[in-house]
Biotite code that builds the C-alpha atoms (Angstrom):
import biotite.structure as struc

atoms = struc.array([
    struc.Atom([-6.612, -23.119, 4.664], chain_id="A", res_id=1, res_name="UNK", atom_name="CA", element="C"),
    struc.Atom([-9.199, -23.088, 1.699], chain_id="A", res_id=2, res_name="UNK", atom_name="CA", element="C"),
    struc.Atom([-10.346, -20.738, -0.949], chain_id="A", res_id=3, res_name="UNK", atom_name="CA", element="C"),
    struc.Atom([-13.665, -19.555, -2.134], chain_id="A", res_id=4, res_name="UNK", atom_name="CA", element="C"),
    struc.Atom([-14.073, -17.349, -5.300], chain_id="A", res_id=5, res_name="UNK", atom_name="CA", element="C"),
    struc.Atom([-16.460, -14.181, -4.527], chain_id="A", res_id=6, res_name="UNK", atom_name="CA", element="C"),
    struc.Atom([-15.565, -12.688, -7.846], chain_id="A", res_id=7, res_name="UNK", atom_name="CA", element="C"),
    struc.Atom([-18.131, -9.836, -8.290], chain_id="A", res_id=8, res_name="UNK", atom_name="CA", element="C"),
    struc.Atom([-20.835, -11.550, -7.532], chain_id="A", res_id=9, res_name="UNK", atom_name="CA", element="C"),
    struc.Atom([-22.241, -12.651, -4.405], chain_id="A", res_id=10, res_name="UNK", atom_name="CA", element="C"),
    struc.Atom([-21.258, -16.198, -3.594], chain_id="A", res_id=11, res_name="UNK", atom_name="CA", element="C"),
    struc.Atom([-23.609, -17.373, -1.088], chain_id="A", res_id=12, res_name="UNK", atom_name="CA", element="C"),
    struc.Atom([-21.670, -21.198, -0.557], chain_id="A", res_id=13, res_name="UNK", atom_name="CA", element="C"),
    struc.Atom([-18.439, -19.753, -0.113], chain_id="A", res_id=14, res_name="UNK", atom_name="CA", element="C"),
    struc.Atom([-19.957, -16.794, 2.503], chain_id="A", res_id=15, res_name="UNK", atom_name="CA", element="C"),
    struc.Atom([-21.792, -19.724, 4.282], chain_id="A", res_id=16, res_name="UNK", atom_name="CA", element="C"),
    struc.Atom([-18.634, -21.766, 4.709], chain_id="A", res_id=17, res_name="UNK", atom_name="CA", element="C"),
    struc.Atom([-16.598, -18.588, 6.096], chain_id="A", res_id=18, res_name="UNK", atom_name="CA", element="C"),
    struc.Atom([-19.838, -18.597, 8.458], chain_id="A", res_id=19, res_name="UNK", atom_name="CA", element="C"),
    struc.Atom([-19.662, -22.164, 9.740], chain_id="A", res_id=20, res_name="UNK", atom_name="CA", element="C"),
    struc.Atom([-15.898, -21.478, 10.076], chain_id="A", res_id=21, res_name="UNK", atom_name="CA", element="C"),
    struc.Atom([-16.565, -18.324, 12.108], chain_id="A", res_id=22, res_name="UNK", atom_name="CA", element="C"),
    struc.Atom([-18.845, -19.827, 14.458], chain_id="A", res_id=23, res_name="UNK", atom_name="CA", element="C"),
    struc.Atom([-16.565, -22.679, 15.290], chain_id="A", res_id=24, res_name="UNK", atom_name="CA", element="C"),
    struc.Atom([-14.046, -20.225, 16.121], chain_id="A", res_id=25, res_name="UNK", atom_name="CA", element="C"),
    struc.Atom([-12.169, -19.931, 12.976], chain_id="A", res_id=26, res_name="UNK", atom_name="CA", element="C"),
    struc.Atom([-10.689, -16.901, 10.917], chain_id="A", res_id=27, res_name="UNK", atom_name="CA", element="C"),
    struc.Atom([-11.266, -15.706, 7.632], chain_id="A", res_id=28, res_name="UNK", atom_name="CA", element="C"),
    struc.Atom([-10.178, -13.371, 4.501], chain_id="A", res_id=29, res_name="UNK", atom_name="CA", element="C"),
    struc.Atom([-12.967, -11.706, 2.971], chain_id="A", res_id=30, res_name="UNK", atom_name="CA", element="C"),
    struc.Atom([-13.372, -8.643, 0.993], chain_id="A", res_id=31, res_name="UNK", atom_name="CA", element="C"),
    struc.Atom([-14.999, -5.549, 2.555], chain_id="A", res_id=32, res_name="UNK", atom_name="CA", element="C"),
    struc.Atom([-15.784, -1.662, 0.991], chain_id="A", res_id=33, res_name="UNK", atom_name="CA", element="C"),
    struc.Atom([-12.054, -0.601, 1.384], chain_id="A", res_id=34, res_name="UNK", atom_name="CA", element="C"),
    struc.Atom([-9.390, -3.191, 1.152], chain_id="A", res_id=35, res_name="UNK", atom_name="CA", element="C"),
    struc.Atom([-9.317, -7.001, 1.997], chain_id="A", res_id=36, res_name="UNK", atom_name="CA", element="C"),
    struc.Atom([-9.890, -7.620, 5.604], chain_id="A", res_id=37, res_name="UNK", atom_name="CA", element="C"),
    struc.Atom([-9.087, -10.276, 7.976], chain_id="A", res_id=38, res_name="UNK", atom_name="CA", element="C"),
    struc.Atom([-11.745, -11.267, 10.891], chain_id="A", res_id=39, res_name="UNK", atom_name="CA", element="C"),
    struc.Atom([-13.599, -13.584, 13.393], chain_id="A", res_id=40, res_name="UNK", atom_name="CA", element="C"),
    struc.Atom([-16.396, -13.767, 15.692], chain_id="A", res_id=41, res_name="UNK", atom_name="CA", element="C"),
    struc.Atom([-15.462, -10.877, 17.756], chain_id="A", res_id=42, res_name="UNK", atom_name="CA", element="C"),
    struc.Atom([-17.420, -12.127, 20.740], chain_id="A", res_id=43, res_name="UNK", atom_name="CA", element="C"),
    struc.Atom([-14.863, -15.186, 20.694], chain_id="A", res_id=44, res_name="UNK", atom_name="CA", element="C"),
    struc.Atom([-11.556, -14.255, 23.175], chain_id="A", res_id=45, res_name="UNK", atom_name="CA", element="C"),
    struc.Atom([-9.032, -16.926, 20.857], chain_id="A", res_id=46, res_name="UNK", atom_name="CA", element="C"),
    struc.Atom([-10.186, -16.353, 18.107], chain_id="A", res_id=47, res_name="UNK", atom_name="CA", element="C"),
    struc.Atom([-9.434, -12.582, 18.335], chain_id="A", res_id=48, res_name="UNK", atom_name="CA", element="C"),
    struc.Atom([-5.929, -13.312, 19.821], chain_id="A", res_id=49, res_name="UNK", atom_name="CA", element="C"),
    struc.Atom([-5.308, -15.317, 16.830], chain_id="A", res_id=50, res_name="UNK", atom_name="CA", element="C"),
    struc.Atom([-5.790, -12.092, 14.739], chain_id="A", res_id=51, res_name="UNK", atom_name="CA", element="C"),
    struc.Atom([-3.334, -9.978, 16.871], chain_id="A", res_id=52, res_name="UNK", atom_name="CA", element="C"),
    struc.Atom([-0.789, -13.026, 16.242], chain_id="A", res_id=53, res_name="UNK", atom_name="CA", element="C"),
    struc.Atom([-1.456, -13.199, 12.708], chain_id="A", res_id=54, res_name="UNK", atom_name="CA", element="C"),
    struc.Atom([-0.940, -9.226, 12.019], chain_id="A", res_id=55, res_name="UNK", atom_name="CA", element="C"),
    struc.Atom([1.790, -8.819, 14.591], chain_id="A", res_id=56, res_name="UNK", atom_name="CA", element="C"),
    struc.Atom([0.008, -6.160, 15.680], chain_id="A", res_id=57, res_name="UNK", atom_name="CA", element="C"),
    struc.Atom([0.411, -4.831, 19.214], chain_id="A", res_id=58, res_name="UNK", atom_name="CA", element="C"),
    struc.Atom([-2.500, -5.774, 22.041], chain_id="A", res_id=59, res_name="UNK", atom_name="CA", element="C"),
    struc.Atom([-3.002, -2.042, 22.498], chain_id="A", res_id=60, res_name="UNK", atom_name="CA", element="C"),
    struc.Atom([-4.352, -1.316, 19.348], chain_id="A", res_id=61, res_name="UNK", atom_name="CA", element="C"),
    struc.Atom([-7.917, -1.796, 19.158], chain_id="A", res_id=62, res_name="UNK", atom_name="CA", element="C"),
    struc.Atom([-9.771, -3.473, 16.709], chain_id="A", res_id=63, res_name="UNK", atom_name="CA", element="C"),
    struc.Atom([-12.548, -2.172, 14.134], chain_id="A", res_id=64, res_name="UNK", atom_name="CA", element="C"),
    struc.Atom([-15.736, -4.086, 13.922], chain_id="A", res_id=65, res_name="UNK", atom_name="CA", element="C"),
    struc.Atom([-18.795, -4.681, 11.565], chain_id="A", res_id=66, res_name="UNK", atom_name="CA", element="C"),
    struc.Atom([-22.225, -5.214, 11.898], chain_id="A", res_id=67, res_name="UNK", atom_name="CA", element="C"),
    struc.Atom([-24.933, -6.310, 9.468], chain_id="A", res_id=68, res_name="UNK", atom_name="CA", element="C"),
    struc.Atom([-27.525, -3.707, 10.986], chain_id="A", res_id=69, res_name="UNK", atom_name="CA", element="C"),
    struc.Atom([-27.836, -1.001, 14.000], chain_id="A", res_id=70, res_name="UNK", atom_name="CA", element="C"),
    struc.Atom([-30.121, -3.284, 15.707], chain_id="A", res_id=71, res_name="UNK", atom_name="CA", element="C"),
    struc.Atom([-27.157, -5.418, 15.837], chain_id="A", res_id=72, res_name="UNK", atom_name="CA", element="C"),
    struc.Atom([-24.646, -2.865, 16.862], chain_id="A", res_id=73, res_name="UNK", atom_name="CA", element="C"),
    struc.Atom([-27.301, -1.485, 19.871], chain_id="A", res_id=74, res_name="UNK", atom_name="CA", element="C"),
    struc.Atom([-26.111, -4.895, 21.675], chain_id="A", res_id=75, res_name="UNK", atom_name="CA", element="C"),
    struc.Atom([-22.550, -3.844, 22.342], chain_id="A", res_id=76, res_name="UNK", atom_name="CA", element="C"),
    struc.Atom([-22.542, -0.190, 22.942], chain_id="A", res_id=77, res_name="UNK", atom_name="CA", element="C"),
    struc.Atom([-24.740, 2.432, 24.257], chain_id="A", res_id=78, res_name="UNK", atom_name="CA", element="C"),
    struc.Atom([-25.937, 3.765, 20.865], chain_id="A", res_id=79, res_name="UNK", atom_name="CA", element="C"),
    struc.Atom([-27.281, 7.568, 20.550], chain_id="A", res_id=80, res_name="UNK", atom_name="CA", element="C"),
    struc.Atom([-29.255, 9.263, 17.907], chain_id="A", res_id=81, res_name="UNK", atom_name="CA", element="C"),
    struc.Atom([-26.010, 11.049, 16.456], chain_id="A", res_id=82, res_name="UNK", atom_name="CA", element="C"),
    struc.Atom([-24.807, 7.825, 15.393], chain_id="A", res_id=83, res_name="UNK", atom_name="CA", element="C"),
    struc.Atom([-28.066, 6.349, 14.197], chain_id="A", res_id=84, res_name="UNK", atom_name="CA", element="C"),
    struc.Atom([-27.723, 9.949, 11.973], chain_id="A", res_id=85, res_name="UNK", atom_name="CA", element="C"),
    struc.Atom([-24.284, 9.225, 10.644], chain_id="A", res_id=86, res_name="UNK", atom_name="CA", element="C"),
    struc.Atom([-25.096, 5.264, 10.279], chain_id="A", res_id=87, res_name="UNK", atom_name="CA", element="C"),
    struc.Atom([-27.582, 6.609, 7.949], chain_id="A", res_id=88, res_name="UNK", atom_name="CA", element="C"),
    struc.Atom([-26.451, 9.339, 5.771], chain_id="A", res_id=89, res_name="UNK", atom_name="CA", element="C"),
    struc.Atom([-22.739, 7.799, 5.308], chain_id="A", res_id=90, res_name="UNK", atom_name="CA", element="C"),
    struc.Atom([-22.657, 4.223, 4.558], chain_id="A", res_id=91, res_name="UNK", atom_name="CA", element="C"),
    struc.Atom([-19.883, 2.029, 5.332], chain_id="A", res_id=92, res_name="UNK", atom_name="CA", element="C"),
    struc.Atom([-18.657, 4.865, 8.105], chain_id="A", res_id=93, res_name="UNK", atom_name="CA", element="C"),
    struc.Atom([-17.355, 4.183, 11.626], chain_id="A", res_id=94, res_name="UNK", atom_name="CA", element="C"),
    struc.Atom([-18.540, 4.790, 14.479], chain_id="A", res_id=95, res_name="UNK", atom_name="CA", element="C"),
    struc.Atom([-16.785, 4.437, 18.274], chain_id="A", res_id=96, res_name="UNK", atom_name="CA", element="C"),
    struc.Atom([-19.436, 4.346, 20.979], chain_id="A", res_id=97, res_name="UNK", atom_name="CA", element="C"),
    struc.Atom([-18.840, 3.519, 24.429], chain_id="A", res_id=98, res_name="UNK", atom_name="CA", element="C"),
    struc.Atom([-19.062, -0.146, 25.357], chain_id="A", res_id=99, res_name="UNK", atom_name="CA", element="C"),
    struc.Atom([-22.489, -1.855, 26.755], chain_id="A", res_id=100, res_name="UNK", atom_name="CA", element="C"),
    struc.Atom([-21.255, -4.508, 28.861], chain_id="A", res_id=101, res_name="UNK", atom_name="CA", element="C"),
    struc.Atom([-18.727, -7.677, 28.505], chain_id="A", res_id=102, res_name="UNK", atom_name="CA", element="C"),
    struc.Atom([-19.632, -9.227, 25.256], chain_id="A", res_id=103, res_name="UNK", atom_name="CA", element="C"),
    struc.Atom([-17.103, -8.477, 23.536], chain_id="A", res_id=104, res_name="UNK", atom_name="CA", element="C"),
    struc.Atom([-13.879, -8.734, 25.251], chain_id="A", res_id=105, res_name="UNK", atom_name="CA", element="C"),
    struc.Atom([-11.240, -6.386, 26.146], chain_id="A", res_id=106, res_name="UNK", atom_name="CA", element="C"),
    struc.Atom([-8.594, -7.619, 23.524], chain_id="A", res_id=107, res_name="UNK", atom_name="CA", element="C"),
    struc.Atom([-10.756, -5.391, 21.180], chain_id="A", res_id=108, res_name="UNK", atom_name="CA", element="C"),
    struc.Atom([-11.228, -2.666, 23.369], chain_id="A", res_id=109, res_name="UNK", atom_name="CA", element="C"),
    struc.Atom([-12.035, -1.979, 26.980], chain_id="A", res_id=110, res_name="UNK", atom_name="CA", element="C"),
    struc.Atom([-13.864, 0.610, 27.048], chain_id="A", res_id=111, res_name="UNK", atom_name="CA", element="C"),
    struc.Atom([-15.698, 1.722, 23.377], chain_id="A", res_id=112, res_name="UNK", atom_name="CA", element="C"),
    struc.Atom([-15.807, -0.667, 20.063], chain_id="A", res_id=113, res_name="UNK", atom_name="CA", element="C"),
    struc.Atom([-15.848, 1.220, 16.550], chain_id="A", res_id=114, res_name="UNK", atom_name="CA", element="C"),
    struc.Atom([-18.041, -0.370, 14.142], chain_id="A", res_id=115, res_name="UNK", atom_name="CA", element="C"),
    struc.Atom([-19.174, 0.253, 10.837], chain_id="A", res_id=116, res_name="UNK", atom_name="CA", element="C"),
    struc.Atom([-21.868, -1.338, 8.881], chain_id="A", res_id=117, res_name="UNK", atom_name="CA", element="C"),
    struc.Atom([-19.898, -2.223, 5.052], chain_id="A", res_id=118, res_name="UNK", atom_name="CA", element="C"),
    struc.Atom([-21.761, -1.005, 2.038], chain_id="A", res_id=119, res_name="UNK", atom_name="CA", element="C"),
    struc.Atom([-20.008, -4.110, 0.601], chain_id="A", res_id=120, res_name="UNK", atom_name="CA", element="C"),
    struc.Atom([-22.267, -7.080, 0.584], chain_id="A", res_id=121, res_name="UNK", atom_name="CA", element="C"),
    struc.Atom([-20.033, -9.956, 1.554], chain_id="A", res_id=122, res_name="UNK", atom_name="CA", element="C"),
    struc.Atom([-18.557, -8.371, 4.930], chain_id="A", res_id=123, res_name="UNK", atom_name="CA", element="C"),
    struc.Atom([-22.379, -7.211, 5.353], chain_id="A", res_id=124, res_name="UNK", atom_name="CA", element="C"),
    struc.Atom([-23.541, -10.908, 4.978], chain_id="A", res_id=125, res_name="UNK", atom_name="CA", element="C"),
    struc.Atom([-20.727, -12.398, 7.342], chain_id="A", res_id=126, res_name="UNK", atom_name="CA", element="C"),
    struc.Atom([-22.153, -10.671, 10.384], chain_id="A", res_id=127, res_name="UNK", atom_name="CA", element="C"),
    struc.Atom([-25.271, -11.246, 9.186], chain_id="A", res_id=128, res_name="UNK", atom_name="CA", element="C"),
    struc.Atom([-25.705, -15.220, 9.037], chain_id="A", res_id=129, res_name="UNK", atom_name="CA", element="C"),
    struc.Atom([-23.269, -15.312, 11.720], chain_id="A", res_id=130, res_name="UNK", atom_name="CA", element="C"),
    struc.Atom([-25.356, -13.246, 13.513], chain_id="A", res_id=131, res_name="UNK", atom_name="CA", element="C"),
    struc.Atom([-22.241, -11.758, 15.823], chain_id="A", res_id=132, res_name="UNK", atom_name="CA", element="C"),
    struc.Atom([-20.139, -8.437, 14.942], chain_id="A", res_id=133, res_name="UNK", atom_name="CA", element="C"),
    struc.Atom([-17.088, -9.636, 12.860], chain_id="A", res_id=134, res_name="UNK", atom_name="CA", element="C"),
    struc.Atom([-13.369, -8.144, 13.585], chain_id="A", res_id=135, res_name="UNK", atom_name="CA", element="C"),
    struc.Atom([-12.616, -6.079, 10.618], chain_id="A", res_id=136, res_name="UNK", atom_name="CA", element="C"),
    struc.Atom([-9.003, -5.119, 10.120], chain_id="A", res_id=137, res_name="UNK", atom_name="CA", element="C"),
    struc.Atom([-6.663, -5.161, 6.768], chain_id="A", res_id=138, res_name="UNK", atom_name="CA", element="C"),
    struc.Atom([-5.522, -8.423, 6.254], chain_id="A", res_id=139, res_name="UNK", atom_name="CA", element="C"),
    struc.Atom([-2.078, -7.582, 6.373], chain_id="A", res_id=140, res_name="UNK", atom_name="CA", element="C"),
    struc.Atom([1.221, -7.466, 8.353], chain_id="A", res_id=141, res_name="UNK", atom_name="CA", element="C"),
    struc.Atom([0.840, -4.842, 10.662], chain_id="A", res_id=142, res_name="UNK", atom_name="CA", element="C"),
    struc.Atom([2.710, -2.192, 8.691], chain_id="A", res_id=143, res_name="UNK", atom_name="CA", element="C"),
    struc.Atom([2.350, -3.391, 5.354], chain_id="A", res_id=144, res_name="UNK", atom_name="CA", element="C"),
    struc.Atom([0.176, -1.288, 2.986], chain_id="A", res_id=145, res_name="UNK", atom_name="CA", element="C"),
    struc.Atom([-3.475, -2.447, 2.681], chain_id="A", res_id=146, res_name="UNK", atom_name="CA", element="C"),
    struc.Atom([-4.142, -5.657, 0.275], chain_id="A", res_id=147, res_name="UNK", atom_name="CA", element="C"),
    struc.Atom([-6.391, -5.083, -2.630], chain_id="A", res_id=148, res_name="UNK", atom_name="CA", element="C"),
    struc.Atom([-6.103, -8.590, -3.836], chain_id="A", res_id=149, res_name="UNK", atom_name="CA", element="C"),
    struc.Atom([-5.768, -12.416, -2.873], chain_id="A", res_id=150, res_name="UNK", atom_name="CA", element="C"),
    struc.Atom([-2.242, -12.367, -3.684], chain_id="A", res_id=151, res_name="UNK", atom_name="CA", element="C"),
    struc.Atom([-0.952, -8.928, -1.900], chain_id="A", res_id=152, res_name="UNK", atom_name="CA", element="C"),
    struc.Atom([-2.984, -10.588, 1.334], chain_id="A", res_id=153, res_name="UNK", atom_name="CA", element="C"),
    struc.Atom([-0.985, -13.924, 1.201], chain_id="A", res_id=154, res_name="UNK", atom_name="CA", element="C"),
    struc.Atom([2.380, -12.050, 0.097], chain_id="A", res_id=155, res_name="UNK", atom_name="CA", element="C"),
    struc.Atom([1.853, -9.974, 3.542], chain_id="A", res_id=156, res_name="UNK", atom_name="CA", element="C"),
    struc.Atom([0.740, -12.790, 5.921], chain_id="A", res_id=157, res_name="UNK", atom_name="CA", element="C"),
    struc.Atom([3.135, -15.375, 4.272], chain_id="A", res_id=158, res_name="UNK", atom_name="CA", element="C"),
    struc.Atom([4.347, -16.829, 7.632], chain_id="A", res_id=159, res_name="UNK", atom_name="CA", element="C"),
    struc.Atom([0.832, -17.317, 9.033], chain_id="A", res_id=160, res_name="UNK", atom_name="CA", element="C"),
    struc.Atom([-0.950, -18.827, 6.122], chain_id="A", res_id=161, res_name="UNK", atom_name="CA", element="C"),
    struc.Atom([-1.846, -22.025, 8.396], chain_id="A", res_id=162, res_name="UNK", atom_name="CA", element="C"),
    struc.Atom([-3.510, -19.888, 10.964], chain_id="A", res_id=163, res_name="UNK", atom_name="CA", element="C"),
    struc.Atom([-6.042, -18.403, 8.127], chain_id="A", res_id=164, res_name="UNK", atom_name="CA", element="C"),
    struc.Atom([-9.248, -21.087, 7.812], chain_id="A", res_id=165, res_name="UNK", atom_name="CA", element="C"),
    struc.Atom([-10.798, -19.720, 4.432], chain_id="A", res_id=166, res_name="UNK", atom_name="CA", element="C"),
    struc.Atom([-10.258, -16.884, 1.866], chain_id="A", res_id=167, res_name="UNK", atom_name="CA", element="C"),
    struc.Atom([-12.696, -15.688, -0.399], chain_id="A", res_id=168, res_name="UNK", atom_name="CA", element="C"),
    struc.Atom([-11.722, -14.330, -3.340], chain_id="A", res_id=169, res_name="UNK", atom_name="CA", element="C"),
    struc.Atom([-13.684, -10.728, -4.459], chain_id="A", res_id=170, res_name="UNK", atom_name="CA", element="C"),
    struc.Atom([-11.340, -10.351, -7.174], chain_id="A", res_id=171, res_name="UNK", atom_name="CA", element="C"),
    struc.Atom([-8.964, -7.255, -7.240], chain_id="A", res_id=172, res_name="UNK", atom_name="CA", element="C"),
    struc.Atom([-10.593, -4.655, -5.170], chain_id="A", res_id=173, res_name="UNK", atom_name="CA", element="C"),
    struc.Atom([-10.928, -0.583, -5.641], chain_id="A", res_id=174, res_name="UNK", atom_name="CA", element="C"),
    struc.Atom([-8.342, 0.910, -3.474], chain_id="A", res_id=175, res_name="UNK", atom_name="CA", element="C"),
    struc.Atom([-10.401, 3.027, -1.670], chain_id="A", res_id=176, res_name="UNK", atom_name="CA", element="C"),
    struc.Atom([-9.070, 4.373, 1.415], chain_id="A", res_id=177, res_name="UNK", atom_name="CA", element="C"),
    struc.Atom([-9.951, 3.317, 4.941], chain_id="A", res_id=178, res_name="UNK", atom_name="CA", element="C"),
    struc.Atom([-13.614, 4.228, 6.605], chain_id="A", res_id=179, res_name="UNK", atom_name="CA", element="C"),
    struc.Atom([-13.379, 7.734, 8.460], chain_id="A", res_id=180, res_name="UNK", atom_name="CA", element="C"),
    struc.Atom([-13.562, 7.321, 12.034], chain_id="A", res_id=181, res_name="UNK", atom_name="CA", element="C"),
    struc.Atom([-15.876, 9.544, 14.697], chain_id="A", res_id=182, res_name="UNK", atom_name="CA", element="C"),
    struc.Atom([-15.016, 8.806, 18.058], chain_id="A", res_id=183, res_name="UNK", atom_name="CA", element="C"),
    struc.Atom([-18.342, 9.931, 19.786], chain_id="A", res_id=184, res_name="UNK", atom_name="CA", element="C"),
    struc.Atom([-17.298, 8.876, 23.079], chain_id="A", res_id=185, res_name="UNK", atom_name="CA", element="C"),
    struc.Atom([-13.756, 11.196, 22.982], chain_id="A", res_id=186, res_name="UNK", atom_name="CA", element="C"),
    struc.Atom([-15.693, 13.920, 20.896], chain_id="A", res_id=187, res_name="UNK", atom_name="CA", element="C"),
    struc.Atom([-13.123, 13.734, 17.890], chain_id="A", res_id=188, res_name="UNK", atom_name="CA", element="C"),
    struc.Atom([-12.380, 12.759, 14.420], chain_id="A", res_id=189, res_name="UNK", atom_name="CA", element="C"),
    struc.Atom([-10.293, 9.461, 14.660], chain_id="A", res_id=190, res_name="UNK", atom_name="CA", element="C"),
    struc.Atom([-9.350, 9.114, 10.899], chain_id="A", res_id=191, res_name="UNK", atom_name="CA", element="C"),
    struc.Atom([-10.104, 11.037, 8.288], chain_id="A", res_id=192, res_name="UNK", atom_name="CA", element="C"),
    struc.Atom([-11.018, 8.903, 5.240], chain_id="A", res_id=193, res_name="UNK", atom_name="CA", element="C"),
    struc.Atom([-13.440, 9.264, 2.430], chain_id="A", res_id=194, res_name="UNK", atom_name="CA", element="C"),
    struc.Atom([-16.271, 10.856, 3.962], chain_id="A", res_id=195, res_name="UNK", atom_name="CA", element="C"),
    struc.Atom([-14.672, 14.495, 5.427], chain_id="A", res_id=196, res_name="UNK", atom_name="CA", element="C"),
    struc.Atom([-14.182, 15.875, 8.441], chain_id="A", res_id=197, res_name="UNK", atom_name="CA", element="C"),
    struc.Atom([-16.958, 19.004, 7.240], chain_id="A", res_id=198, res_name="UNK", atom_name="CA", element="C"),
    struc.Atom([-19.233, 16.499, 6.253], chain_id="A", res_id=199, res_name="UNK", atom_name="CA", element="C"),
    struc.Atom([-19.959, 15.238, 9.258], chain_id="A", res_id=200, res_name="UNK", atom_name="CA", element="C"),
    struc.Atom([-19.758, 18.210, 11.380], chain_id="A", res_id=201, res_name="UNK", atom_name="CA", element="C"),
    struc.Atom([-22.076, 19.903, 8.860], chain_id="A", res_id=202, res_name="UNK", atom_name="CA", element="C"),
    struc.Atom([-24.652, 17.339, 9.223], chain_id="A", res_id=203, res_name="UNK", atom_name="CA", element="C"),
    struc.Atom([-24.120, 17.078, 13.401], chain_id="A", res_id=204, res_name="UNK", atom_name="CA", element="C"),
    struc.Atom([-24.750, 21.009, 13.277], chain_id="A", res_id=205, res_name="UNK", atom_name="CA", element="C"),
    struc.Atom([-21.084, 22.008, 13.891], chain_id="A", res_id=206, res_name="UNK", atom_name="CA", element="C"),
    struc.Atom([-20.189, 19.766, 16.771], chain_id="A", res_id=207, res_name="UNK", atom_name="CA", element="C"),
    struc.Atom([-19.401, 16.295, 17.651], chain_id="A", res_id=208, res_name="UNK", atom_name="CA", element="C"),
])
C-alpha cells in the first residue's frame, strides 16, 4: 500500500505509478468528478474480483467504467450516435451500451458496460496512459456513504487496506452526487444524478 498526493494539481509521478500498478494487475484509489473511487484494469478478470472482495459487494452488481475518450469506449460496446450526443453535451455522464465482444469480462457485466468519460483530470489520465477502461466505483464498503476524502476511504475499507496498491491523494473532494445513468440498451434512466432526467430527453427529442 503507498500514497501519492494529487492535491489540486495534477501530479503526473504519482498518476504514472497508479499506471504501472494498473497494468501489472494492481488496484488503486484515485479521485474522480464525484467522490473517491476505487479501480483496475477492467480488461483484467483478478484484478476486478479483487474489487468485488474489497467492497463486499455482491457479483451481480455491475460495475461502472471510464474511458479517456469515445474512440476508446467504441472498443467495448456497439456505440450509436445518441451516445456520441450525450458524451458530448454532458461531461462526466454515463452511458450503458450493449457489449462488443469479450474484452471485458463478465464479472463487470455480461451483456452492456456503462462508462463515462470523468471531467476530472486524474481518473481521465488513468485510462489514458493505461490505455484500458478503468473500473470506477466509490471506494467504499458496499453500503457505506460515498468517501470524499483519503481518510473516509480508509475508515470504510479498513479491513482490506493490504489489498489496495496505491492511493492518491486529491485532497477533500466536492460532494457532488453520482453521474446520471442512461441505459440506452434497456431504453431508461438508470440513476438520476446531476444532469436531469428532462435534460436529456430534451436534447434526444423526447425519447430514449
Amino acid at each position: 500500500m503507498e500514497n501519492g498526493r494529487g492535491g489540486s494539481k495534477l501530479d503526473i509521478g504519482a498518476i504514472y505509478k497508479a499506471v504501472e500498478i494498473i497494468q501489472k494487475g494492481g488496484v488503486v484509489v484515485y479521485p474522480t468528478d464525484t467522490c473517491y473511487g476505487i479501480g483496475c484494469d477492467a480488461t483484467n478478470p483478478d484484478a476486478v474480483e479483487k474489487i468485488f472482495e474489497i467492497k463486499g459487494r455482491e457479483k451481480d452488481k455491475p460495475l461502472p467504467l471510464i474511458a479517456s475518450s469515445i474512440e476508446m469506449i467504441e472498443k467495448y460496446v456497439f456505440l450509436d450516435e445518441r451516445a456520441i450526443i450525450l458524451y458530448n453535451a454532458f461531461p462526466g455522464i454515463s452511458v450503458s451500451l450493449r457489449k462488443k465482444g469479450n474484452l471485458v469480462p463478465d464479472s463487470v457485466n455480461k451483456e452492456k458496460l456503462a462508462f463515462r468519460i470523468p471531467s476530472n483530470k486524474i481518473s481521465r489520465k488513468l485510462s489514458e496512459l493505461s490505455n484500458k477502461p478503468i473500473i470506477s466505483t466509490s471506494a467504499n464498503k458496499s453500503g457505506d456513504p460515498s468517501p470524499y476524502s483519503i481518510g473516509q476511504v480508509k475508515s470504510s475499507l479498513k479491513d482490506f487496506l493490504d489489498k489496495i496498491d496505491f492511493f492518491i491523494d486529491g485532497g477533500i473532494l466536492e460532494a457532488n452526487p453520482p453521474s446520471t445513468i442512461v441505459d440506452l440498451v434497456e431504453g431508461k434512466i438508470g440513476r438520476i444524478g446531476k444532469i436531469k432526467e428532462e435534460q436529456i430527453l430534451e436534447l434526444l427529442g423526447g425519447k430514449l
